[in-house]
C-alpha positions as CSV (number, residue, x, y, z in Angstrom):
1,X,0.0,0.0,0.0
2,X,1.1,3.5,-0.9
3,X,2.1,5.9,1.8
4,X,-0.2,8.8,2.0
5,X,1.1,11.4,0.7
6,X,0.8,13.9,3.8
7,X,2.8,11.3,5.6
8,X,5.6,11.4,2.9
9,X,6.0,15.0,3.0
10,X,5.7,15.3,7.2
11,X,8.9,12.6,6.7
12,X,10.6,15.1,4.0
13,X,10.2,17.7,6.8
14,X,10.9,15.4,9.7
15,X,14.2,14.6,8.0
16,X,14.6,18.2,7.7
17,X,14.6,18.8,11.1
18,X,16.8,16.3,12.2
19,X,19.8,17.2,9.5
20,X,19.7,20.3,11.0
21,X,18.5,22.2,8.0
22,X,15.3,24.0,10.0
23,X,16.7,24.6,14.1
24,X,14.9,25.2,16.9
25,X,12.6,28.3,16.5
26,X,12.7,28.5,12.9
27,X,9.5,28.7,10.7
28,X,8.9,25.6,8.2
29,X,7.3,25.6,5.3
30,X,3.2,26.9,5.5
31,X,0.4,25.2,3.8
32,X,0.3,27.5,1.0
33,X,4.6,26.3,0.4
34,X,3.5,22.8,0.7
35,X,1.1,23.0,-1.6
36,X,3.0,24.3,-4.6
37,X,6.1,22.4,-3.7
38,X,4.4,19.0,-3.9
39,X,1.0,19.8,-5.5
40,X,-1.3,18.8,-3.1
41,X,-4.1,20.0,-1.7
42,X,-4.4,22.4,1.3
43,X,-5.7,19.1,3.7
44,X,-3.2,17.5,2.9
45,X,-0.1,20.2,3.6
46,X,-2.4,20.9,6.9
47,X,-2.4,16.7,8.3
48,X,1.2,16.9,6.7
49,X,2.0,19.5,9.4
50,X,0.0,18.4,12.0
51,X,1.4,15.6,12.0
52,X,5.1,16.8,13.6
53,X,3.0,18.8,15.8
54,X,1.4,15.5,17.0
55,X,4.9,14.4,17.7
56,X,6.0,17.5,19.6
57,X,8.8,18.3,16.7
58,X,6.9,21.4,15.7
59,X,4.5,24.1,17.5
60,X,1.9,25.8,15.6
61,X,1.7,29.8,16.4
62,X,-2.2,31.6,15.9
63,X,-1.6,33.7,13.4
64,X,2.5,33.1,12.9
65,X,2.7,29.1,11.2
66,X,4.5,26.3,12.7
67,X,7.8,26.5,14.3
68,X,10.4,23.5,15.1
69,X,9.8,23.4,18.9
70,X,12.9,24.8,20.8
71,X,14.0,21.7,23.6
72,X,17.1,22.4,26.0
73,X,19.3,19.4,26.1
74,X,17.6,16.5,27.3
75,X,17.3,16.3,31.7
76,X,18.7,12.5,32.8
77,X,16.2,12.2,35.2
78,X,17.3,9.4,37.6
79,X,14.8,8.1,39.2
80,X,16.3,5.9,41.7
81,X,19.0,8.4,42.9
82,X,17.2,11.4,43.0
83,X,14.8,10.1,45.6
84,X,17.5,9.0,48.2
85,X,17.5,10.5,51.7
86,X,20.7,12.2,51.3
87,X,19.5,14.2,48.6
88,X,16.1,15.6,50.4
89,X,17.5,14.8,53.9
90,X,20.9,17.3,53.0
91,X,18.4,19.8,52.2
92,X,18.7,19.4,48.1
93,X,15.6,19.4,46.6
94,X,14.8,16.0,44.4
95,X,13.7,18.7,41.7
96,X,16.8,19.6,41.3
97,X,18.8,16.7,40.9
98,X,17.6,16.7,37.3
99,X,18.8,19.5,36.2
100,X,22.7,19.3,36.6
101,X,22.9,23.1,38.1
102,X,21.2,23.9,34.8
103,X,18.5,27.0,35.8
104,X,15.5,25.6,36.6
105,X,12.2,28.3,37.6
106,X,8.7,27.3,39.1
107,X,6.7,29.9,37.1
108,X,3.3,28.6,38.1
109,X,2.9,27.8,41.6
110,X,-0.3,26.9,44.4
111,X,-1.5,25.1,47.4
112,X,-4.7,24.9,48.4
113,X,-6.8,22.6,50.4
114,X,-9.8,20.4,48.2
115,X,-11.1,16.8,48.0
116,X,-8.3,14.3,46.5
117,X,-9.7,12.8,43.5
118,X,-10.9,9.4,44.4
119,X,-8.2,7.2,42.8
120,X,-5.6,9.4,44.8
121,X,-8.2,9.6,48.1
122,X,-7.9,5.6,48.1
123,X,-4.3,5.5,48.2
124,X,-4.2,7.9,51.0
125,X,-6.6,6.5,52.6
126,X,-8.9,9.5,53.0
127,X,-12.9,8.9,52.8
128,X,-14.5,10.6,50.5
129,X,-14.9,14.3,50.5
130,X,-11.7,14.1,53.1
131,X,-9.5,17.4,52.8
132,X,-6.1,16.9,51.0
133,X,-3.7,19.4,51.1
134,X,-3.1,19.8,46.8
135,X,0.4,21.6,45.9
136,X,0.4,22.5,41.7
137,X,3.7,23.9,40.2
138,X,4.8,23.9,36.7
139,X,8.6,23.8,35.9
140,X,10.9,25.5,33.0
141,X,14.6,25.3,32.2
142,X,16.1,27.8,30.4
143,X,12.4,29.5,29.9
144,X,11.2,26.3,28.4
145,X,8.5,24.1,30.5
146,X,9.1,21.1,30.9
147,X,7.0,19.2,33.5
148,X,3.9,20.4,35.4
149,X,3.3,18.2,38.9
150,X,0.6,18.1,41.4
151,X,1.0,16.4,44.9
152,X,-1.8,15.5,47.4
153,X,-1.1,14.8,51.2
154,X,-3.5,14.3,53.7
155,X,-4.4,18.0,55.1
156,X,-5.1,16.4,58.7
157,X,-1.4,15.2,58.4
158,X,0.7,18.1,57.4
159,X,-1.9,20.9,58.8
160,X,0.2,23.7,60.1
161,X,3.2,22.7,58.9
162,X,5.5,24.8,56.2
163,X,4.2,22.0,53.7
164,X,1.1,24.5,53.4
165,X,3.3,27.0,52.2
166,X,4.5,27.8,49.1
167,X,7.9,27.3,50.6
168,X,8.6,24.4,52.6
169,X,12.3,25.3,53.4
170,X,15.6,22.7,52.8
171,X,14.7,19.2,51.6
172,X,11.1,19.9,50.9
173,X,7.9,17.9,51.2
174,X,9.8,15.3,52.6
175,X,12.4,16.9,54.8
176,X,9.4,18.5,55.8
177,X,7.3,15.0,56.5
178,X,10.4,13.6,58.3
179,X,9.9,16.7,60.6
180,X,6.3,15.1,61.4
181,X,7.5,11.4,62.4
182,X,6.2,10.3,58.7
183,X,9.5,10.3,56.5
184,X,9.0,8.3,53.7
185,X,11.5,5.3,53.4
186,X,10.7,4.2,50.0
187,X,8.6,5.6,46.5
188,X,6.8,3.7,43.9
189,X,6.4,5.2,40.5
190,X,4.2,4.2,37.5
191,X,5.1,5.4,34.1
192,X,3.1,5.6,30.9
193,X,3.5,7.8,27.1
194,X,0.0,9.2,26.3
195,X,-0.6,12.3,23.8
196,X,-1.3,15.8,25.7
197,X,-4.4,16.8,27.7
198,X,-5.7,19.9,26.3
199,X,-4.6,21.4,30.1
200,X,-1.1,20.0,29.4
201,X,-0.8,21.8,26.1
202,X,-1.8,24.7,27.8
203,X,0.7,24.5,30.3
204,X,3.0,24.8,27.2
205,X,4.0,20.7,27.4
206,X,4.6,18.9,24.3
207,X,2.0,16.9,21.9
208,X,3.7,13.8,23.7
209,X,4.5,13.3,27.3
210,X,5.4,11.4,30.2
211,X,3.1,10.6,32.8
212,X,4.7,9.7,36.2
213,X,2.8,9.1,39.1
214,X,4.8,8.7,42.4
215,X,3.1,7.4,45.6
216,X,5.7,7.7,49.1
217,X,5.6,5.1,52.0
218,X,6.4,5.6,55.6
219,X,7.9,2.8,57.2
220,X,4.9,1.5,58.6
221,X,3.7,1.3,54.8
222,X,1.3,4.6,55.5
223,X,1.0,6.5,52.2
224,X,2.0,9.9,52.9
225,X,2.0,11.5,49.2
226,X,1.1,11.1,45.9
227,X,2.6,13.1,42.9
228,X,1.1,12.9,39.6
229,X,3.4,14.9,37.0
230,X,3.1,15.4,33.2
231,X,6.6,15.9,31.6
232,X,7.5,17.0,28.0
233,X,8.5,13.5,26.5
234,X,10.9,15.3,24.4
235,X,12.8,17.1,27.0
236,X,13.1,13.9,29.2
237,X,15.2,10.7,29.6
238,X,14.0,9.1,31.7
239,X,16.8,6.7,34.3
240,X,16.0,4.0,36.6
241,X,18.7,1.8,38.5
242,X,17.8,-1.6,39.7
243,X,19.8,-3.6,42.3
244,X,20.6,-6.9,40.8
């Protein structure tokens, strides 16, 4: 079978791309380009197009045309290390053992106090309509975002405590939950590829990401925190070490 010809010239471009002939930020060719270049119709330079947008090469600008996305270099996100109890319990952040000293901002941030949904209520073991304490934050390196994350603890748990702030001080959530007898001793995390959310998109994420979701466990297997974060599946690689 033939390969449709939108998908032929979506590869010409694609090739493109990665031979360095269009860079990050620059404009490839519009519709009306594609059109007389390969005599097709408009559809068909439009699904050509929309398909690298699909795959988070390209980004498509109201008004402007479609741009090759601009990623920084990819974050090693190790997932094993970056959780350890000398990171968080030194004071680091486990945010920032991702980005190699690279700048990373939290341009979106909030905590609030709502209902878990009920997936996430289960796991903590809240009954329904039980507050959670909900902190959202989106992250950018170099200006670029590149994950959003939302984490739900039980409010009754950390009420009071700096976790209701924007800041929690050195080590974060967990320095901060070790502080409260609850320190969590060891993480599970579930991973799956899925094609953006329109609320990821408009958190300015890629067409594809990486969804993470991260559950923490005190030693008396009490679920203190679950994280559920989107991340730009072209910004990422994604590390996990596994004792042998």
């Amino acid at each position: 079978m033939a390969t449709p010809k939108y998908q032929r010239i979506a590869a010409a471009l694609r090739n493109a791309i990665r031979a360095g002939t269009y860079g990050p930020g620059d404009r490839l060719p519009g519709e009306n380009d594609l059109m007389a270049q390969h005599e097709v119709a408009r559809m068909t330079a439009r699904q050509a197009l929309g398909v690298l947008t699909a795959e988070g090469l390209a980004e498509s600008r109201k008004g402007a045309g479609v741009f090759v996305r601009a990623h920084p270099e990819p974050i090693l996100r190790r997932a094993t290390a970056r959780l350890a109890r000398q990171v968080w319990g030194s004071g680091e952040s486990v945010w920032s053992a991702d980005f190699d000293g690279r700048m990373m901002t939290v341009d979106r941030f909030s905590v609030s106090e709502a209902p878990a949904p009920p997936d996430v209520a289960g796991l903590l073991s809240l009954a329904p309509g039980d507050p959670a304490c909900v902190r959202r934050r989106r992250y950018l390196v170099g200006g670029v975002p590149v994950m959003s994350a939302v984490s739900y603890l039980p409010a009754a748990l950390v009420a009071g405590s700096p976790i209701t702030n924007e800041d929690t001080g050195p080590g974060g959530t967990y320095a901060r939950l070790a502080d409260l007898g609850h320190a969590p001793v060891h993480a599970r995390e579930t991973v799956r590829a899925d094609t953006a959310t329109p609320d990821a998109r408009d958190l300015g994420l890629g067409a594809v990401v990486v969804l993470i979701r991260r559950v923490a466990i005190t030693a008396t297997d009490r679920v203190v925190e679950v994280t559920d974060m989107v991340l730009d599946a072209g910004a990422y690689v994604l590390e996990y070490e596994v004792p042998m």
